[in-house]
C-alpha positions, 0 to 999 in steps of 0.5 A: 500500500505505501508503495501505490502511494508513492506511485499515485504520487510521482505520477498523478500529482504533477503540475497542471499545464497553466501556460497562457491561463494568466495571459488570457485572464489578463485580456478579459480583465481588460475587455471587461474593464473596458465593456460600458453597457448602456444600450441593448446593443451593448448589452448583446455584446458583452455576451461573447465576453462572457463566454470568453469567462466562462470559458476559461473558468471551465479551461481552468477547472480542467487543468486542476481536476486531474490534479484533485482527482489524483490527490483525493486517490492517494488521501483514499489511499492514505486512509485505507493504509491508516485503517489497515494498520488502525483497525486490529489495535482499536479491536485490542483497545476495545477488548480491554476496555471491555475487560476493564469495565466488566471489573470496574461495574462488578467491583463498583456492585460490591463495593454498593452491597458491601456498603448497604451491609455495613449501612445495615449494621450501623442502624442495627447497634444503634438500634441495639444500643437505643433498646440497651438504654431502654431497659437501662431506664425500665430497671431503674424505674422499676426500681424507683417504683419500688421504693416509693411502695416502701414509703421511700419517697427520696430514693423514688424521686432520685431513680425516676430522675436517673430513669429520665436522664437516661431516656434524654440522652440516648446513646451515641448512634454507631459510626457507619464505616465507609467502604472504600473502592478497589479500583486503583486510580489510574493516570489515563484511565477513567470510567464514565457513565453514559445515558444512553436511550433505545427505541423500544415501541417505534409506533409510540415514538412515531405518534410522538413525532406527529405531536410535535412535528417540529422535532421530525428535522431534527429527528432525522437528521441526527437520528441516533445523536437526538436520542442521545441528547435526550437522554443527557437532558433526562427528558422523557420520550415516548417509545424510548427507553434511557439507561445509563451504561459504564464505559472505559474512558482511555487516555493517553498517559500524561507525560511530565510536559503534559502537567502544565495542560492538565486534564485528567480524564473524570472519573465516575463513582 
């Protein structure tokens, strides 16, 4: 393939023949210089001037269209060889950022279950702790209770007010432990949620459309980038359904004369 580029070169992009081009514009620049049209007769006579011009418009568009023709043949050629070379690596890369999502999503799932647990045992010691206090307060009521059947008035009077104590000041709630991701944070490497939107009951999409015939331009024109920007926007669409997908963003690792553009690829939850 590099070797039919450098044919396409050395044989199609030669030079056009402009020899006499700048001569003739020249002639014409001065007939039309000197053409003064104020009578029928004279405006019947700047047509032959102006199929000397067009003429030569069409004399010069063929010198160069073999010219445009060649160099769009080698710019072809270019993106073919650049494809050839492109498409096994970007089926590499998208195999491992097919890796690297599957783990991160999975890892991000437990580490939300792992969180809803400890979440769970936190409500469950303070809920502990609240019943603890609870019977701390009975005991001693129970206790002020039978003190004041055995005429002991003070000592009922001093318990009912530890029992109340108690019940004021409940006991501190448990700390919640936080659950930290296992995802090492990675120079070049983020992982984005994206809201993207399928057409699920066509029919209710179209009836949308004849509702608001002004959306149908702009519909067809971007078709998939419309769905796409509605699901951005959260606004809902009859017949589509949103959802939001996790990708791997990869960038190129950031070299030390990077640092001063920054630019760290954002990163999801």
């Amino acid at each position: 393939m590099t070797e039919k580029i450098e044919e396409t070169k050395a044989q199609d992009l030669a030079s056009p023949d402009v020899s006499g081009i700048e001569a003739g514009t020249l002639s014409l620049r001065n007939e039309a210089d000197a053409l003064d049209i104020g009578s029928p007769e004279q405006y019947e006579a700047a047509r032959p001037l102006a199929i000397k011009v067009k003429n030569l418009v069409r004399e010069i568009e063929g010198c160069f269209d073999p010219l445009k023709s060649a160099a769009h043949k080698t710019w072809k050629a270019i993106g073919e060889t650049e494809e050839r070379y492109l498409k096994p690596v970007k089926a590499i890369e998208f195999a491992i950022k097919a890796k690297m999502t599957a783990w991160a999503v999975k890892e991000k799932a437990e580490r939300e279950e792992a969180q809803r647990l400890a979440d769970l045992e936190a409500r469950r010691v303070e809920e502990e702790r609240r019943a603890e206090a609870a019977r701390a307060a009975a005991a001693v009521r129970e206790a002020a209770e039978k003190a004041r059947q055995e005429y002991d008035k003070l000592a009922a009077d001093a318990l009912e007010a530890q029992a109340k104590k108690i019940e004021e000041a409940p006991p501190p709630p448990a700390p919640v432990r936080r659950v930290e991701s296992r995802r090492p944070v990675l120079d070049g490497v983020a992982m984005r949620q994206q809201k993207v939107g399928e057409v699920v009951d066509a029919p209710a999409l179209l009836r949308h459309l004849a509702d608001h015939p002004e959306l149908i331009p702009e519909a067809i024109e971007f078709r998939k980038a419309w769905i796409a920007e509605a699901a951005r926007k959260g606004e809902p669409v009859p017949g589509i359904a949103f959802s939001v997908k996790t990708i791997a963003a990869l960038g190129c690792v950031q070299r030390e004369s990077d640092t001063q553009r920054g630019g760290h690829l954002p990163d999801m939850g």
